[in-house]
Jmol script that loads the backbone (N, CA, C; Angstrom):
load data "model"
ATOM      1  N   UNK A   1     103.109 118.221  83.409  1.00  0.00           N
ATOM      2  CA  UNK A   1     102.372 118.019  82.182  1.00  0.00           C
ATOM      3  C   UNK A   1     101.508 116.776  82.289  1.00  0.00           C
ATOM      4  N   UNK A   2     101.850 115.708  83.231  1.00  0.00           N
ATOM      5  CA  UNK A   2     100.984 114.785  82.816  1.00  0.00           C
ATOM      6  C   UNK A   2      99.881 114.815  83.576  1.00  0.00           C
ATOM      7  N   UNK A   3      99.769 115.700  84.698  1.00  0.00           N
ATOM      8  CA  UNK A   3      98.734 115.526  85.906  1.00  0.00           C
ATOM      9  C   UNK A   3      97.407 116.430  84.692  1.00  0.00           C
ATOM     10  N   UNK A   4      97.813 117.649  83.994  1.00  0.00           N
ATOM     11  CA  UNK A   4      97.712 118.672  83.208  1.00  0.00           C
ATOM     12  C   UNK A   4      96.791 117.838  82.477  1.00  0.00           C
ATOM     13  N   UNK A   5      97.617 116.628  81.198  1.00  0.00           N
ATOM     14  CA  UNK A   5      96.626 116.171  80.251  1.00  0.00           C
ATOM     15  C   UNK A   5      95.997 115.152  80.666  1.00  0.00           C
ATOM     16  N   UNK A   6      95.973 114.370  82.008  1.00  0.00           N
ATOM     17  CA  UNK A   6      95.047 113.719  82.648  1.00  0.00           C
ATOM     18  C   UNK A   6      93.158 114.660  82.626  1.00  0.00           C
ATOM     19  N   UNK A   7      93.847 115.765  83.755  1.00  0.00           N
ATOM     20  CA  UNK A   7      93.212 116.639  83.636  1.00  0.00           C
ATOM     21  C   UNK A   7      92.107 117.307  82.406  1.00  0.00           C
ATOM     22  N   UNK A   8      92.740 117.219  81.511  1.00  0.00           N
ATOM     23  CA  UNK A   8      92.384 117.993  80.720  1.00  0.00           C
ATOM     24  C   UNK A   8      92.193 117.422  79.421  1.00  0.00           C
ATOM     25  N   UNK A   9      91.649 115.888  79.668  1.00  0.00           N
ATOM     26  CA  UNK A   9      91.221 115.390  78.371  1.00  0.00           C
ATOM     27  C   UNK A   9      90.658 115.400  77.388  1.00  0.00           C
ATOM     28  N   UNK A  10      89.140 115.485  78.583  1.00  0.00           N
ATOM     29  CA  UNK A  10      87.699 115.637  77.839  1.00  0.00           C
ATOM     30  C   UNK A  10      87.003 117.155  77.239  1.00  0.00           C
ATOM     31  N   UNK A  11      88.436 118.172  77.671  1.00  0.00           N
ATOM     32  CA  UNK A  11      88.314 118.826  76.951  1.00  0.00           C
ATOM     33  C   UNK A  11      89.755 119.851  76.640  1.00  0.00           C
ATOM     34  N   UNK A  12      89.434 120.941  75.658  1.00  0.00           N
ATOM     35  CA  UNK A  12      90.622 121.518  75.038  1.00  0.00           C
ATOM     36  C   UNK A  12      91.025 122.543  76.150  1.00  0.00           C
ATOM     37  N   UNK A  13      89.492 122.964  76.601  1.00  0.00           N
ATOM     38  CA  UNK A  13      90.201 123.989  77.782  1.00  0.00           C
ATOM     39  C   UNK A  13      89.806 123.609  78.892  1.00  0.00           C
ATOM     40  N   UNK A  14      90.531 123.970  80.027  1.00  0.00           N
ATOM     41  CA  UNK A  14      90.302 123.885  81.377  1.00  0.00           C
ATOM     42  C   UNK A  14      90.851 125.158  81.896  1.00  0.00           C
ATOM     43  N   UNK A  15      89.611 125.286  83.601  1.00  0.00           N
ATOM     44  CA  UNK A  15      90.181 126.100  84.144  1.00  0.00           C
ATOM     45  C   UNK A  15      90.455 125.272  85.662  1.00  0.00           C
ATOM     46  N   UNK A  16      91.915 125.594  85.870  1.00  0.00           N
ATOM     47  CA  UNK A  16      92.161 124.641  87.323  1.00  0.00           C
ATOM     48  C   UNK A  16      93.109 125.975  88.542  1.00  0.00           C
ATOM     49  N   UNK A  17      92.777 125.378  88.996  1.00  0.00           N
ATOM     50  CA  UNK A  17      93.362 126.720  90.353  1.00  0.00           C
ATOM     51  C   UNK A  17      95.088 125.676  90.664  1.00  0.00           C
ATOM     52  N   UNK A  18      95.297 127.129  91.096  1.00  0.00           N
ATOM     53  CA  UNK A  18      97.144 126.334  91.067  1.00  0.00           C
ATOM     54  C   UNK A  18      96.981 125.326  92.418  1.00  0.00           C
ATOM     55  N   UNK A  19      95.996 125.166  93.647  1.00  0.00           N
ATOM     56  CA  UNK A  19      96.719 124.833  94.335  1.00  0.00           C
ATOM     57  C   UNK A  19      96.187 123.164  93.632  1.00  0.00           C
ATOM     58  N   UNK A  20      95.252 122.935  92.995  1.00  0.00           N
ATOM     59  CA  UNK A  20      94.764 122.019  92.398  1.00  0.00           C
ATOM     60  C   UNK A  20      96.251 121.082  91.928  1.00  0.00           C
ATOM     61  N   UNK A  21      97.210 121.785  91.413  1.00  0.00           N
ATOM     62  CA  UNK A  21      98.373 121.790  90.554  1.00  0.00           C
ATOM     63  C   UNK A  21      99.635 121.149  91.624  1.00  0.00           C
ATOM     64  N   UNK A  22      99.478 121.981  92.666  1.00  0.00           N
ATOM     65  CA  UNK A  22     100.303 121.696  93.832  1.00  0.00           C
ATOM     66  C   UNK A  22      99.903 120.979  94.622  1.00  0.00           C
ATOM     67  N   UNK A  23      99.100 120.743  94.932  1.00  0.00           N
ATOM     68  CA  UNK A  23      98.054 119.184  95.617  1.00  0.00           C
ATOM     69  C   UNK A  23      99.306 117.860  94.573  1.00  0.00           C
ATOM     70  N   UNK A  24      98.482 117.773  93.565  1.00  0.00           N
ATOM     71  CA  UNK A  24      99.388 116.556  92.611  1.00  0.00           C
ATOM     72  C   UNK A  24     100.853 116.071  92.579  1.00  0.00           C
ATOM     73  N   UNK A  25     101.171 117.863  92.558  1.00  0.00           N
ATOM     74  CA  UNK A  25     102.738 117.678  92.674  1.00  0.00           C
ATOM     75  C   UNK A  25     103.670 117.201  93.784  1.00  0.00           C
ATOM     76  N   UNK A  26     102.683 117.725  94.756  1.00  0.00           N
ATOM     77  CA  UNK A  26     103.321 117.968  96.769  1.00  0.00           C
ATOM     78  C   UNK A  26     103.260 116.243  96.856  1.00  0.00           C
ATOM     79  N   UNK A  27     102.979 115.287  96.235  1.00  0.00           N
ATOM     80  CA  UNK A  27     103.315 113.633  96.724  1.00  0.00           C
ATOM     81  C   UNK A  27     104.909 113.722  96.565  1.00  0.00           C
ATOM     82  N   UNK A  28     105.661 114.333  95.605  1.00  0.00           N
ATOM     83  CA  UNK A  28     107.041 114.585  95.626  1.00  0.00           C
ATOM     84  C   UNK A  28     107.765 115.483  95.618  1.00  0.00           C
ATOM     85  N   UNK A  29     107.357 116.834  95.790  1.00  0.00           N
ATOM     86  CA  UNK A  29     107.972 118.056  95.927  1.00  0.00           C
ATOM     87  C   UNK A  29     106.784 119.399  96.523  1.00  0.00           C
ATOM     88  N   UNK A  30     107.606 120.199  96.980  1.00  0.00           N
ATOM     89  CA  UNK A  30     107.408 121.189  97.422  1.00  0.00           C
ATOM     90  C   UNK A  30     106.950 122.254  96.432  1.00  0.00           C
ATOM     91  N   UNK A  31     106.238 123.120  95.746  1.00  0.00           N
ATOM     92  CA  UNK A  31     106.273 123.857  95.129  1.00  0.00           C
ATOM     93  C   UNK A  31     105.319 125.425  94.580  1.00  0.00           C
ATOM     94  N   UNK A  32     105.825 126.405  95.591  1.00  0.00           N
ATOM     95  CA  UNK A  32     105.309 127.417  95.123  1.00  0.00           C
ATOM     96  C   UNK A  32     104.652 128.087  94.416  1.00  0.00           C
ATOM     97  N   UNK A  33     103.719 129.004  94.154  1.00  0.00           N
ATOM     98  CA  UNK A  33     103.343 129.386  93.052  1.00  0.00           C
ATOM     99  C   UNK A  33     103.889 129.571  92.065  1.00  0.00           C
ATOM    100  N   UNK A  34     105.334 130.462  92.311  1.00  0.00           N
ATOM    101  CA  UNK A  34     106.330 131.177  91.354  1.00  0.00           C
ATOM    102  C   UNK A  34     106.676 130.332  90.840  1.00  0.00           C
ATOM    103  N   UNK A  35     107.270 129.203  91.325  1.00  0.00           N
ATOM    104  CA  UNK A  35     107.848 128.101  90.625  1.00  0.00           C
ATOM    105  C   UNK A  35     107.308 127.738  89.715  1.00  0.00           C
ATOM    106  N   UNK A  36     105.545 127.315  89.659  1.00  0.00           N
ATOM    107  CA  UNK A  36     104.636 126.991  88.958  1.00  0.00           C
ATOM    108  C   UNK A  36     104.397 127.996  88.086  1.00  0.00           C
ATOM    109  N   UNK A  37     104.176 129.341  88.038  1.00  0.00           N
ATOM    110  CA  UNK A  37     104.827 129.858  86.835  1.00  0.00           C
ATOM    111  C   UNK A  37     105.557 129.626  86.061  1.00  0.00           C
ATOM    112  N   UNK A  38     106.764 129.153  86.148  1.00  0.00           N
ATOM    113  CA  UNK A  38     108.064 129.224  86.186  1.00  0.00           C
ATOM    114  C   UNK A  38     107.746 128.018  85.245  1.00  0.00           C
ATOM    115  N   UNK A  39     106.803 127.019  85.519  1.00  0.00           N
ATOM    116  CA  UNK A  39     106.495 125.816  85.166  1.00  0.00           C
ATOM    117  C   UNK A  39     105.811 125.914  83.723  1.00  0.00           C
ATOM    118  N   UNK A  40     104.630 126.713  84.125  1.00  0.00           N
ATOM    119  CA  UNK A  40     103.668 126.674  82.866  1.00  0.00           C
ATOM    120  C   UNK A  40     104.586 127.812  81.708  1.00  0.00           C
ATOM    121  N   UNK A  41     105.026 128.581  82.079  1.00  0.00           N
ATOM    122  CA  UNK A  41     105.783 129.412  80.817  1.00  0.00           C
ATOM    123  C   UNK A  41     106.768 128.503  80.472  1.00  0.00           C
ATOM    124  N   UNK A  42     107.802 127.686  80.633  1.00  0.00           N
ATOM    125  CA  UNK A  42     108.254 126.505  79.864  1.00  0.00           C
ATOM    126  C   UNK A  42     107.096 125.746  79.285  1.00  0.00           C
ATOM    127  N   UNK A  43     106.428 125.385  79.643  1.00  0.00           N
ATOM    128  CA  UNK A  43     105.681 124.423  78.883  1.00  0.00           C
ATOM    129  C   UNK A  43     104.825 125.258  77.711  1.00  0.00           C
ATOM    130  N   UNK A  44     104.281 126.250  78.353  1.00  0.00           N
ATOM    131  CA  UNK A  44     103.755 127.352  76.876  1.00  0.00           C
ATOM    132  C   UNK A  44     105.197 127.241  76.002  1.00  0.00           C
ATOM    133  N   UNK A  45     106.473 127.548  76.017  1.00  0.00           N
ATOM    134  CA  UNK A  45     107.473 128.061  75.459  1.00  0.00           C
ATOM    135  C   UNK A  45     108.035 126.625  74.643  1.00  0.00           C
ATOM    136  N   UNK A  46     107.643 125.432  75.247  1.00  0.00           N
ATOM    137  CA  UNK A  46     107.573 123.797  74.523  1.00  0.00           C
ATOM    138  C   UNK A  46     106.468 123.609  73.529  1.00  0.00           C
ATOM    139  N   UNK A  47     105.220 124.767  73.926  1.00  0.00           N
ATOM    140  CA  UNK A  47     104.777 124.831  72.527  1.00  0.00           C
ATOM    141  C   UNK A  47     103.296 123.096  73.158  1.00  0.00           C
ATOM    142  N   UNK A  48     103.494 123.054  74.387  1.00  0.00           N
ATOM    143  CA  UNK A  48     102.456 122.002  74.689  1.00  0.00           C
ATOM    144  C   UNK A  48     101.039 122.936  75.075  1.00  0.00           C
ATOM    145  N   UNK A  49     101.302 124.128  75.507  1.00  0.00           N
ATOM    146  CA  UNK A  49      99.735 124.481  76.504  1.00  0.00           C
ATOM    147  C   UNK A  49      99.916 126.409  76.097  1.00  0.00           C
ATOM    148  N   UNK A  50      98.618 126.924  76.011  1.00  0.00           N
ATOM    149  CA  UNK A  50      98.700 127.967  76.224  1.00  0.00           C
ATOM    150  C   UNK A  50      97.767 128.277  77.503  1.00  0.00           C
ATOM    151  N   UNK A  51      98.465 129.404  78.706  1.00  0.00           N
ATOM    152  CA  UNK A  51      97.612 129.261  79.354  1.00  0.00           C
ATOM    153  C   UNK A  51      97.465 130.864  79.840  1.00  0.00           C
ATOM    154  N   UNK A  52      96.165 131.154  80.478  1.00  0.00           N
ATOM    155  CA  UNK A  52      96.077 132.889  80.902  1.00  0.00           C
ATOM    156  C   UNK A  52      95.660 132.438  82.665  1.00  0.00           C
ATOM    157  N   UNK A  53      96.719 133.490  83.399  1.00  0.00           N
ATOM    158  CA  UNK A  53      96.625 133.865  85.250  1.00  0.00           C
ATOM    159  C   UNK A  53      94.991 134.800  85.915  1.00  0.00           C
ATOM    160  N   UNK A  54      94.506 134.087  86.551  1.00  0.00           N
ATOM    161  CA  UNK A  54      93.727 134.802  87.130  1.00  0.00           C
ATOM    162  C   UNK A  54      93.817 134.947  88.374  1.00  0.00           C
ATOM    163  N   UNK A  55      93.697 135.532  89.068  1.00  0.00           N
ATOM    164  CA  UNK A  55      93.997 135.939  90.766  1.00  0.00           C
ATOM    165  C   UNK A  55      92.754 136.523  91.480  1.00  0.00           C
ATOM    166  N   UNK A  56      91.614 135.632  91.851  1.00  0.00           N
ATOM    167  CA  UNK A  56      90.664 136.746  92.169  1.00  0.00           C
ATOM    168  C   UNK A  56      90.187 136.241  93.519  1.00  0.00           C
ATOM    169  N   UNK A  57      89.464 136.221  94.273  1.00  0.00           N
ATOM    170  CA  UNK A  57      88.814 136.856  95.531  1.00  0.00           C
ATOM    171  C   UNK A  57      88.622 134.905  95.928  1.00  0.00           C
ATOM    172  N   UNK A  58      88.953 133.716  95.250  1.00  0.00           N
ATOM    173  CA  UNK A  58      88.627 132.406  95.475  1.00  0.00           C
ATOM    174  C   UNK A  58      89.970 132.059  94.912  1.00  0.00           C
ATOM    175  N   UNK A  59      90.934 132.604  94.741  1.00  0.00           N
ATOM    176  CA  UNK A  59      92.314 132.302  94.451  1.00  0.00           C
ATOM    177  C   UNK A  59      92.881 132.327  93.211  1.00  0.00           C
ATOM    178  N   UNK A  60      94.053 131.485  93.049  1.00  0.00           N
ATOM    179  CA  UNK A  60      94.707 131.794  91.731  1.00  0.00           C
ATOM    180  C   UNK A  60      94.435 130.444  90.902  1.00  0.00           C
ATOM    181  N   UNK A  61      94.150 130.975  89.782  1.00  0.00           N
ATOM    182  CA  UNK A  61      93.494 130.310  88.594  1.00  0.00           C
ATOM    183  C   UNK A  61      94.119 130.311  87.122  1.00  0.00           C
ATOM    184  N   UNK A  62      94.579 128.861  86.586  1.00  0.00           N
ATOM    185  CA  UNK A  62      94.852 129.186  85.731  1.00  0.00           C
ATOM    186  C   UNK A  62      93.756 128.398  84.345  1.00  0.00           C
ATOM    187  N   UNK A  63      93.720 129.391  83.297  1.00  0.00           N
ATOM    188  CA  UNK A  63      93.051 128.985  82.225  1.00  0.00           C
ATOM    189  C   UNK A  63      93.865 128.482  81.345  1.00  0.00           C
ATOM    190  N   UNK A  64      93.777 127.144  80.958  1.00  0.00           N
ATOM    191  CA  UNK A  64      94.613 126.063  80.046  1.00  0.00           C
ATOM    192  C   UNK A  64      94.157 125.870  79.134  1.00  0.00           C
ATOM    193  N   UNK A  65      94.772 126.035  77.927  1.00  0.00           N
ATOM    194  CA  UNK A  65      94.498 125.483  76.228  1.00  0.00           C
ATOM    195  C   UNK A  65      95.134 124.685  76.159  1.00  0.00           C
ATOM    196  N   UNK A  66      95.081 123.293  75.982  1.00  0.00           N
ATOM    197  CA  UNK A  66      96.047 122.473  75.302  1.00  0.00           C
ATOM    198  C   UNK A  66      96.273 122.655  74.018  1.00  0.00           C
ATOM    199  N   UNK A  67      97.591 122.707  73.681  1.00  0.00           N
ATOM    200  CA  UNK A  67      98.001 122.526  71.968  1.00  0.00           C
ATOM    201  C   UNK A  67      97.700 121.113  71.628  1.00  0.00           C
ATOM    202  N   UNK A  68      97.862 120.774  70.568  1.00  0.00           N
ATOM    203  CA  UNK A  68      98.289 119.189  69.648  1.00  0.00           C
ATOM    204  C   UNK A  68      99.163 118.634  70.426  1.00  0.00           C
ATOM    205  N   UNK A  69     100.297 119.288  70.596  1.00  0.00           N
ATOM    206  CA  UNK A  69     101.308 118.392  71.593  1.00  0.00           C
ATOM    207  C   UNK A  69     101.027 118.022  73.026  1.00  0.00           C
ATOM    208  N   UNK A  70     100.663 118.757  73.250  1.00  0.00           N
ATOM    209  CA  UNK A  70      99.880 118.454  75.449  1.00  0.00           C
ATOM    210  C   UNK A  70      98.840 117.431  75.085  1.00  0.00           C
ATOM    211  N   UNK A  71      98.110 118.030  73.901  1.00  0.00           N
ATOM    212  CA  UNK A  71      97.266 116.712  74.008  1.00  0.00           C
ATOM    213  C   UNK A  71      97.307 115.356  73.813  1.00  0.00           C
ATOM    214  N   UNK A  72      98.431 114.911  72.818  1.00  0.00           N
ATOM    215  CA  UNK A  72      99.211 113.676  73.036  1.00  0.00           C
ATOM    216  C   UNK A  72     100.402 113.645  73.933  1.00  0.00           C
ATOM    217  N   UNK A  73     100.687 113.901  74.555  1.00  0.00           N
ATOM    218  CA  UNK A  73     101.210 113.771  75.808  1.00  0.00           C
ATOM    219  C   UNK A  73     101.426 112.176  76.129  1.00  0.00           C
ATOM    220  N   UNK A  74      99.854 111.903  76.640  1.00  0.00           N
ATOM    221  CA  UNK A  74      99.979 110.640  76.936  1.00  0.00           C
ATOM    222  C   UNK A  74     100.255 109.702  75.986  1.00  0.00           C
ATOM    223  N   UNK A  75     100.027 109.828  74.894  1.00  0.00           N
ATOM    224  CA  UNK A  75     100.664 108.925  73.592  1.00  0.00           C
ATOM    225  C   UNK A  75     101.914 108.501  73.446  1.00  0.00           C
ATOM    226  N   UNK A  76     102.380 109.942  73.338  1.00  0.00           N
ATOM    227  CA  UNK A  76     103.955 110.045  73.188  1.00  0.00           C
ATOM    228  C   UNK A  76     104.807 109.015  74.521  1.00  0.00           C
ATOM    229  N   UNK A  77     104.390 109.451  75.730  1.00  0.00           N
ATOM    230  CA  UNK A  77     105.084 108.764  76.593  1.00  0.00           C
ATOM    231  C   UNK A  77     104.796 107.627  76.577  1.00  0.00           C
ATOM    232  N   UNK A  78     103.581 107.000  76.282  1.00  0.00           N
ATOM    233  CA  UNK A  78     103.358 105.546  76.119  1.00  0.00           C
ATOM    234  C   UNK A  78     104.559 104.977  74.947  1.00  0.00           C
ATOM    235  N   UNK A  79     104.457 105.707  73.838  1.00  0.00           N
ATOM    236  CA  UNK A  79     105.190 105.076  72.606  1.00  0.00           C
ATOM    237  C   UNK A  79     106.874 105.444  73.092  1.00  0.00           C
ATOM    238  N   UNK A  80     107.114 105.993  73.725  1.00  0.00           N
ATOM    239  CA  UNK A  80     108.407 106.055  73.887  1.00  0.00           C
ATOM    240  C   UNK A  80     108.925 105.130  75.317  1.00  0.00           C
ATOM    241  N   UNK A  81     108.475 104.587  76.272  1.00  0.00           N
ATOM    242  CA  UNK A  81     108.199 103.661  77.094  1.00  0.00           C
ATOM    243  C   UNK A  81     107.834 102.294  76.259  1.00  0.00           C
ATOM    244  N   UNK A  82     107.488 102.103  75.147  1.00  0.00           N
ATOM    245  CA  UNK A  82     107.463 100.778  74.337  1.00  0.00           C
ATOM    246  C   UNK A  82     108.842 100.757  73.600  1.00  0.00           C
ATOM    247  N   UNK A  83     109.214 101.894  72.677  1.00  0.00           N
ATOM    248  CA  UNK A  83     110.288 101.946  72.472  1.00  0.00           C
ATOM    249  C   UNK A  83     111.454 101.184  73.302  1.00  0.00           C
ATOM    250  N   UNK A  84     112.008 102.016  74.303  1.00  0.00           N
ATOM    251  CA  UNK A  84     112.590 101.443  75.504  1.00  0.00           C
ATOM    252  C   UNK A  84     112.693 100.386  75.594  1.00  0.00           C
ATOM    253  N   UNK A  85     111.655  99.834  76.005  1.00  0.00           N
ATOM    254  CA  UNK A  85     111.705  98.063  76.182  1.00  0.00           C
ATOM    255  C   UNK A  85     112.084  97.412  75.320  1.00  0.00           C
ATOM    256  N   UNK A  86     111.418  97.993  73.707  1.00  0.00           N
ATOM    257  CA  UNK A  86     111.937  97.111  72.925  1.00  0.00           C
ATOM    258  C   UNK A  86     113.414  97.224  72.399  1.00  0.00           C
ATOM    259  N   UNK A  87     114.160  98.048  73.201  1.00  0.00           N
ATOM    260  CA  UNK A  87     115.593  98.203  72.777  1.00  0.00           C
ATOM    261  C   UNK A  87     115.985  97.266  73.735  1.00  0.00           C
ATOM    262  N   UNK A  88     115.843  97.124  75.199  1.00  0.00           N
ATOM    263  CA  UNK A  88     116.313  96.628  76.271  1.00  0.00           C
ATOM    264  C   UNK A  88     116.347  94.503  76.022  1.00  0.00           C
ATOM    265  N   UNK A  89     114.819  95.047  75.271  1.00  0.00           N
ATOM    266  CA  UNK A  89     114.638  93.336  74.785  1.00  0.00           C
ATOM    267  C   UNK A  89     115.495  92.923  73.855  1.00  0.00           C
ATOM    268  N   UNK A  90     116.143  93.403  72.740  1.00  0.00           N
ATOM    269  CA  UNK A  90     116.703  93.593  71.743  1.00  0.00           C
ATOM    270  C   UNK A  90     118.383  93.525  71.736  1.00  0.00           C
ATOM    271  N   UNK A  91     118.871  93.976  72.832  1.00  0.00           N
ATOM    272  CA  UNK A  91     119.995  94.372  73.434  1.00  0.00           C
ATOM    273  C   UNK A  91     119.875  92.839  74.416  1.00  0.00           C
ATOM    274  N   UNK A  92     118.937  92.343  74.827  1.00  0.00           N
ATOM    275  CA  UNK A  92     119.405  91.180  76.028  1.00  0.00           C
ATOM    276  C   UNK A  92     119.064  89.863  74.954  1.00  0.00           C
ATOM    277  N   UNK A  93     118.311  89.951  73.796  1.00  0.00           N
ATOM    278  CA  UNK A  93     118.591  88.993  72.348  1.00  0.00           C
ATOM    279  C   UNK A  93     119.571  88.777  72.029  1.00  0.00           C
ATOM    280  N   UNK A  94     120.088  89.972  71.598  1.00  0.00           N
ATOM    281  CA  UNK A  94     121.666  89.852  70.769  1.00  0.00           C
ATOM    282  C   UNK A  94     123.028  89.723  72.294  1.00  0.00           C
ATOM    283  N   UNK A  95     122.818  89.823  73.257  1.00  0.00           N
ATOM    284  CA  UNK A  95     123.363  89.282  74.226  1.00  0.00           C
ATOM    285  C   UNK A  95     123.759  87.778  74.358  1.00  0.00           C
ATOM    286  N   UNK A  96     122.367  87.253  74.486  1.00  0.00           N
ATOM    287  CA  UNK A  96     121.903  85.861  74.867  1.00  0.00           C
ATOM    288  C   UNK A  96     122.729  85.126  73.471  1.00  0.00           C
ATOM    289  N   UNK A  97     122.408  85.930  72.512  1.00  0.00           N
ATOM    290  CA  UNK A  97     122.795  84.692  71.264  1.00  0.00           C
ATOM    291  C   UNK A  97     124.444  84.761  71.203  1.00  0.00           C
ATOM    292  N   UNK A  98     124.829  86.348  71.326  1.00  0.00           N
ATOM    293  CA  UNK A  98     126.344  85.852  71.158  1.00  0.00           C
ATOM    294  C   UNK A  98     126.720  85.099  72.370  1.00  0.00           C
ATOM    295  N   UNK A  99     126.075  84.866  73.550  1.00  0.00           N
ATOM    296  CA  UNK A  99     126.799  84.190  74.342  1.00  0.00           C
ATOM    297  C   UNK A  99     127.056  82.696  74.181  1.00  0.00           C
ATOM    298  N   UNK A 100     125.686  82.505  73.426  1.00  0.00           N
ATOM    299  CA  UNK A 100     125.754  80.897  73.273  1.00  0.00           C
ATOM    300  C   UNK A 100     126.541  80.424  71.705  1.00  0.00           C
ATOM    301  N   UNK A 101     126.340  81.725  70.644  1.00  0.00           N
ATOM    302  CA  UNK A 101     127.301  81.571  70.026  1.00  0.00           C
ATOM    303  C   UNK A 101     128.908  81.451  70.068  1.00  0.00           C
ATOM    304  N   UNK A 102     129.193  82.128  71.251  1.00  0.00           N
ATOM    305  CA  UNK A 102     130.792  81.755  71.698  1.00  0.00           C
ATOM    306  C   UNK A 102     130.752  80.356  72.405  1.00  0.00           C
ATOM    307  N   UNK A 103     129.767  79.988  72.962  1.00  0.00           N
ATOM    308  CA  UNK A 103     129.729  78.598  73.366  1.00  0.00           C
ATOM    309  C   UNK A 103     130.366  77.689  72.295  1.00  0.00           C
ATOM    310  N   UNK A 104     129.315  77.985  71.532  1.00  0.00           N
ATOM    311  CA  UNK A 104     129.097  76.720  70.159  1.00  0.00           C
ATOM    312  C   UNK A 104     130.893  76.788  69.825  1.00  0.00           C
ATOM    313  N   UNK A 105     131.152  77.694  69.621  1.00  0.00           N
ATOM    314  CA  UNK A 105     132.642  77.864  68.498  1.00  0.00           C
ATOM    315  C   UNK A 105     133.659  77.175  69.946  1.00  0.00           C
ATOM    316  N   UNK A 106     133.380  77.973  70.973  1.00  0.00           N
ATOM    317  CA  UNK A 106     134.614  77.240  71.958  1.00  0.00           C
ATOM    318  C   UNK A 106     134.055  75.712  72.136  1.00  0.00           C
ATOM    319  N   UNK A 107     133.329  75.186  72.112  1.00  0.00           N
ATOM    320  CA  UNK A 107     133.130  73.400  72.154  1.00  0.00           C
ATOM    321  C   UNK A 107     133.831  72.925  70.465  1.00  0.00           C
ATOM    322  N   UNK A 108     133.460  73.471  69.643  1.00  0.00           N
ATOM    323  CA  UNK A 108     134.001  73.132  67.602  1.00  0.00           C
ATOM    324  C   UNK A 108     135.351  73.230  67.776  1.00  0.00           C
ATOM    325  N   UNK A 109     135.928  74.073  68.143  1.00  0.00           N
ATOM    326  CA  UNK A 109     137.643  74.492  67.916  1.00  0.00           C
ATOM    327  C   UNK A 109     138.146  73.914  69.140  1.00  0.00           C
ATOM    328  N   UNK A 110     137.416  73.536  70.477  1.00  0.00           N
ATOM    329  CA  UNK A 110     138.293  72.927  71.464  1.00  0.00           C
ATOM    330  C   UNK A 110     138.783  73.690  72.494  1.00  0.00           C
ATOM    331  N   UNK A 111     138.485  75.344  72.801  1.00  0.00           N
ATOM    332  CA  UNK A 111     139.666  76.173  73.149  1.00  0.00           C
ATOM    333  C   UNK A 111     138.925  75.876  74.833  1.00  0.00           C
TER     334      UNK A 111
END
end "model"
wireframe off; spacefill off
backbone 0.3
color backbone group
């Protein structure tokens, strides 16, 4: 999905050939056409992309609609990657303070 709404910013539809798809992917996996089927009907079925198969005489082609959701894509993962951090930051705050708060009380009481 994200190579997809890179892809497919500047506009709602695109047409991209699978191996276009498998070029991007092959830096970390291996992956077939079928698979890539296998790929885009989950993601139609997530309700991010609608897309139609073409197979003709210059290869296999697929025609991509992005929905509302594919098209923030990149949003979403940005805002949920800020999220994150700000839990991680949040979590090493309330860390830091109770630690120095057990300081404070073990120097007051002596223990």
């Amino acid at each position: 999905m994200e190579f997809l709404s890179k892809v497919c910013t500047d506009k709602r539809s695109y047409l991209i050939s699978a191996n276009q798809i498998a070029e991007y992917v092959s830096k970390k996996y291996v992956l077939p056409v079928a698979e890539l089927d296998d790929i885009m009907i989950s993601l139609s079925k997530d309700n991010y992309l609608d897309f139609v198969v073409s197979d003709g005489k210059r290869g296999y082609f697929y025609c991509i609609n992005l929905k509302n959701k594919g098209l923030t894509y990149q949003r979403d993962v940005r805002k949920h990657k800020k999220e994150v951090a700000l839990l991680l930051l949040r979590t090493l705050g309330i860390t830091i303070l109770s630690f120095v708060l057990g300081i404070l009380l073990k120097a007051i009481f002596g223990g």
